[in-house]
Residue frames as qw, qx, qy, qz and C-alpha x, y, z in Angstrom:
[[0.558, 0.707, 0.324, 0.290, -10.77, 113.89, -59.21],
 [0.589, -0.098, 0.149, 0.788, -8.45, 116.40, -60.24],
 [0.199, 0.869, 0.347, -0.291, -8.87, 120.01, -60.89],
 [0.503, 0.322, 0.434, 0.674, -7.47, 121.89, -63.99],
 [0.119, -0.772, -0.165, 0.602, -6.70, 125.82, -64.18],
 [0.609, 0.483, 0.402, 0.484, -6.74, 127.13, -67.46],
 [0.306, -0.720, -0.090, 0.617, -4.74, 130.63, -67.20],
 [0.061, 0.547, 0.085, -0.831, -4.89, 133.13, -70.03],
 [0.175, 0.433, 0.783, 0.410, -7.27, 131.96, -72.41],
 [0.010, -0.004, -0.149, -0.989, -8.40, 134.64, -74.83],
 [0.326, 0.109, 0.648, -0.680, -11.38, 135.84, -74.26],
 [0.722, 0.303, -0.126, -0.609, -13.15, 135.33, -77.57],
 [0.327, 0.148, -0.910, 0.206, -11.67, 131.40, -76.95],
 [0.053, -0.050, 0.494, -0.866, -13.87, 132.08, -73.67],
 [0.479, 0.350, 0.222, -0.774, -17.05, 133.47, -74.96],
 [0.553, 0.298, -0.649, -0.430, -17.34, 130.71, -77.75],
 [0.122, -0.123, -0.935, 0.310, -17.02, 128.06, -74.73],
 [0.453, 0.207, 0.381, -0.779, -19.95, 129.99, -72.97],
 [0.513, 0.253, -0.389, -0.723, -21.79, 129.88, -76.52],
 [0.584, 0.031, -0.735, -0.342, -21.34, 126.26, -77.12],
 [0.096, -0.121, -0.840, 0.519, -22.01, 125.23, -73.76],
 [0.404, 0.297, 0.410, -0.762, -25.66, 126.85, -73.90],
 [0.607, 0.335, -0.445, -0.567, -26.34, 125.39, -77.02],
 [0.704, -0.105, -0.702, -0.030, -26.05, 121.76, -75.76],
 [0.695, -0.528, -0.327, -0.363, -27.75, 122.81, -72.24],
 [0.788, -0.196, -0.357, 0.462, -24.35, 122.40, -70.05],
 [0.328, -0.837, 0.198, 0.390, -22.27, 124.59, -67.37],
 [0.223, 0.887, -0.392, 0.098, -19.63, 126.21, -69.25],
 [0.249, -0.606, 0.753, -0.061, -17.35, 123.76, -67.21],
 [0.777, 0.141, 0.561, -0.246, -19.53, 120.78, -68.16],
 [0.685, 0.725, -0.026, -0.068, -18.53, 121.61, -71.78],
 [0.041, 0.753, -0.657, -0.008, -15.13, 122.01, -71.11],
 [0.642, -0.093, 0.673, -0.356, -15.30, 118.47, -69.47],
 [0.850, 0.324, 0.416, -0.019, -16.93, 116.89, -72.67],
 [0.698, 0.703, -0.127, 0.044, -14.80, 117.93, -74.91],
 [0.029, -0.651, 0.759, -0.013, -11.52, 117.04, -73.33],
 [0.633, -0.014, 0.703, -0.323, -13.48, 113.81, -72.93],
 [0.616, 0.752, 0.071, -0.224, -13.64, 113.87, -76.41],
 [0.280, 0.830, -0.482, 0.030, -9.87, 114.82, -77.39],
 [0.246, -0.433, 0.846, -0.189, -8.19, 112.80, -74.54],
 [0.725, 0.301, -0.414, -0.461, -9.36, 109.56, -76.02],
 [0.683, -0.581, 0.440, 0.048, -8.37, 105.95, -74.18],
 [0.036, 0.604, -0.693, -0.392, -5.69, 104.05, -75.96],
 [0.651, 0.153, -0.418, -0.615, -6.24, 101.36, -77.72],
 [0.328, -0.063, -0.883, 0.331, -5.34, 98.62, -75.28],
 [0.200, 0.210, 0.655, -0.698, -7.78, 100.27, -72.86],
 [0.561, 0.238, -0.151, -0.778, -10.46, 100.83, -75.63],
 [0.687, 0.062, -0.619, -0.376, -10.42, 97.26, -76.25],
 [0.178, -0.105, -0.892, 0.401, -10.41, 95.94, -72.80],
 [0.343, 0.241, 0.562, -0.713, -13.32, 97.93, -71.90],
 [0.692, 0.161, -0.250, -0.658, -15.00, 96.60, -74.91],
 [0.566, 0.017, -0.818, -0.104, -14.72, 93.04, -74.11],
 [0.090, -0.208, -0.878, 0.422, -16.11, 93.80, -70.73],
 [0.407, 0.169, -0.358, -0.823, -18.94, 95.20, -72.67],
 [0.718, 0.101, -0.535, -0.433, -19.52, 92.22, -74.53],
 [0.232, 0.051, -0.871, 0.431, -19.04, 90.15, -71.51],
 [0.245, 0.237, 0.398, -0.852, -22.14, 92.16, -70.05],
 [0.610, 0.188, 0.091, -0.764, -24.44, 91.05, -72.79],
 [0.659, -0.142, 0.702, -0.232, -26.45, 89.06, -73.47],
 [0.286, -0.362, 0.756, 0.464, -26.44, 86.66, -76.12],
 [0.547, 0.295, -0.260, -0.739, -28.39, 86.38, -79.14],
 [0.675, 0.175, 0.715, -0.061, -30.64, 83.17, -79.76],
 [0.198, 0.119, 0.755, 0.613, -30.85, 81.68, -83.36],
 [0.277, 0.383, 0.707, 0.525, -32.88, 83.85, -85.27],
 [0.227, -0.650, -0.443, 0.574, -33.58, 86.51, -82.94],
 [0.094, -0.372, 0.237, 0.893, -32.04, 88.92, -85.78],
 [0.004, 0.310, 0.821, 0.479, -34.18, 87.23, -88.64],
 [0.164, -0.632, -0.719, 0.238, -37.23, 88.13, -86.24],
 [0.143, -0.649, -0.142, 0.733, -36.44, 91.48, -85.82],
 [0.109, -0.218, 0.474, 0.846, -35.75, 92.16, -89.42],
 [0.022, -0.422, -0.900, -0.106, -38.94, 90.37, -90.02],
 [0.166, -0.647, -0.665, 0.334, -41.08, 92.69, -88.04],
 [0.007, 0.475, -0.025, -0.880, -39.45, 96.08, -89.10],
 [0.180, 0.011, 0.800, 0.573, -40.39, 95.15, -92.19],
 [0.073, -0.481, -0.853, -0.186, -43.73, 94.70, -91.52],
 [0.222, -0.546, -0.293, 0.753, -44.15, 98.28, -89.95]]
């Protein structure tokens, strides 16, 4: 993995990271992390290859499996 210096970022830029980063329970880097994970998005060729090995991974619905289900919430 790569590492990533980030070199005068103001400080109230800074102390907002801190902020949101304790508010959803992560390191301060861990936030940084999800939100570039966020921004940096894959393209759409990769976004659709790794969904078809997704749907490759599951499994397949039997006739009426959905009917069933709807069936039951219902009854809840």
């Amino acid at each position: 993995m790569a590492d990533l210096t980030i070199r005068n970022l103001d400080d109230d830029v800074y102390e907002r990271l801190k902020a949101r980063a304790k508010l959803n329970e992560r390191s301060l880097e861990g936030e940084v992390r999800a939100i570039l994970r966020g921004v940096v998005r894959p393209d759409r060729a990769e976004f659709i290859k790794w969904l078809e090995e997704f749907r490759g991974k599951q499994k397949p619905l039997r006739a009426g499996t959905t009917t069933r289900w709807i069936r039951e919430d219902r009854d809840r």
